[in-house]
C-alpha atoms as one frame of an Amber mdcrd trajectory, in Angstrom:
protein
 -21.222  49.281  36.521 -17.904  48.930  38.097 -18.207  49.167  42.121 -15.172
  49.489  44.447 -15.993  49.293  48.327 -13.628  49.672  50.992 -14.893  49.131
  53.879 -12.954  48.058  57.300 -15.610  45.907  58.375 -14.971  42.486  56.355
 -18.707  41.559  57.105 -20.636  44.659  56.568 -18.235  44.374  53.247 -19.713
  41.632  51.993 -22.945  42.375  52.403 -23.459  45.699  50.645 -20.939  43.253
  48.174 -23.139  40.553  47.495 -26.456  42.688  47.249 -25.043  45.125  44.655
 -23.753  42.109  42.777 -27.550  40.332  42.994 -28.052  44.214  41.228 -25.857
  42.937  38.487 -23.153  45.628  39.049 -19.327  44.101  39.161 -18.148  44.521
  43.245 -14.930  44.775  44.334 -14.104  44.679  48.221 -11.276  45.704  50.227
 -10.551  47.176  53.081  -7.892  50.355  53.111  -6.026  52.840  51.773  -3.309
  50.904  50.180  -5.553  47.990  48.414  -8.014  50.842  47.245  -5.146  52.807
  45.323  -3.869  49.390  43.899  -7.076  48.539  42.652  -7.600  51.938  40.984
  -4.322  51.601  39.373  -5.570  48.219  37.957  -9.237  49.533  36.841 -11.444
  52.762  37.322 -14.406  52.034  39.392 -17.474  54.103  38.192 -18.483  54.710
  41.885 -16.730  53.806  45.261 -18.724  53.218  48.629 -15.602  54.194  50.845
 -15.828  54.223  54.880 -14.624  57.305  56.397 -12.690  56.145  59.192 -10.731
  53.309  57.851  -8.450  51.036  60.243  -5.373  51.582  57.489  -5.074  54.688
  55.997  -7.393  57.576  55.345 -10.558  57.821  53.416  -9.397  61.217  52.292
  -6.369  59.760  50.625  -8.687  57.382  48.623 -11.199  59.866  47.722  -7.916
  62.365  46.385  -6.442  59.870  44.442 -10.316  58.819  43.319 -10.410  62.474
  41.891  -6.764  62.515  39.859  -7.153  59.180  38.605 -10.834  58.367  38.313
 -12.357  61.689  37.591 -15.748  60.617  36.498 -16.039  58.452  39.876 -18.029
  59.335  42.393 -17.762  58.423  46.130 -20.563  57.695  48.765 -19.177  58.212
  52.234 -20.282  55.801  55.146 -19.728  56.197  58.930 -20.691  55.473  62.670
 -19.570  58.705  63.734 -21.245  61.862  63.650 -18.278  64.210  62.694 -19.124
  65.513  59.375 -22.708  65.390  60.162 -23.263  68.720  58.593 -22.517  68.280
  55.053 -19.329  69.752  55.309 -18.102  66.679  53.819 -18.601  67.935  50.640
 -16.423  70.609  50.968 -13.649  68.358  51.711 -14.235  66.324  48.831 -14.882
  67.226  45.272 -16.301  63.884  44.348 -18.425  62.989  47.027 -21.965  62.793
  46.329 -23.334  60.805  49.366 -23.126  60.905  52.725 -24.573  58.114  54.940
 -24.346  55.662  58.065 -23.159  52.484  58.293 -26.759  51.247  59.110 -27.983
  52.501  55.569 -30.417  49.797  54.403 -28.769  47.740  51.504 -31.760  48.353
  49.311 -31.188  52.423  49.812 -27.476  51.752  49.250 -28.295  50.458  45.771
 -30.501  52.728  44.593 -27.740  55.559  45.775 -25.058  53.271  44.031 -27.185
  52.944  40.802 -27.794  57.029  40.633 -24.389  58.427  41.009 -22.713  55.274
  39.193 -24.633  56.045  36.200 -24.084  59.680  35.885 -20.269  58.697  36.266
 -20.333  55.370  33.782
């Protein structure tokens, strides 16, 4: 399963990174707008865990282009804040299946990743 995370915290990156590789999936990190859309233009992630307030550029923008050029991908929102807290997410973007905090336990990340990832791979 092809993962992309962006994610503007480098560390809390590479942790949800290296224990959904140690789940076998293949990872890719970065951390905004810009690298995200490159990336997709290189290869179509079958999910993307994508942080909702990034430091460059807007989640939104990433989850659009998610939906014209990845269709099948689904994206699992993460935040600190509690805008969005009511689910409305969802009605901002088509391909988000998950909404969840930045605190999330690894363990519950994967089995989230896993889920939507396969319905989408």
């Amino acid at each position: 399963m092809r993962v992309l995370i962006v994610e503007s915290n480098p560390d809390l990156g590479r942790i949800w990174m290296r224990y959904l590789e140690r789940q076998g999936m293949n990872v890719v990190l970065v951390s905004g707008q810009d690298a995200a859309i490159a990336r997709m233009q290189q290869e179509a992630p079958d999910l993307i865990v994508l942080d909702l307030v990034l430091n460059n550029g807007s989640a939104f923008a990433v989850a659009d282009y998610a939906n014209y050029r990845c269709p099948s991908a689904r994206v699992i929102f993460t935040t600190n804040a509690s805008f969005f807290s009511d689910g409305s997410i969802f009605q901002h973007a088509a391909n988000a299946c998950a909404f969840v905090t930045k605190q999330v336990d690894p363990e519950d990340l994967s089995a989230m990743v896993e889920h939507y990832g396969k319905a989408a791979s």
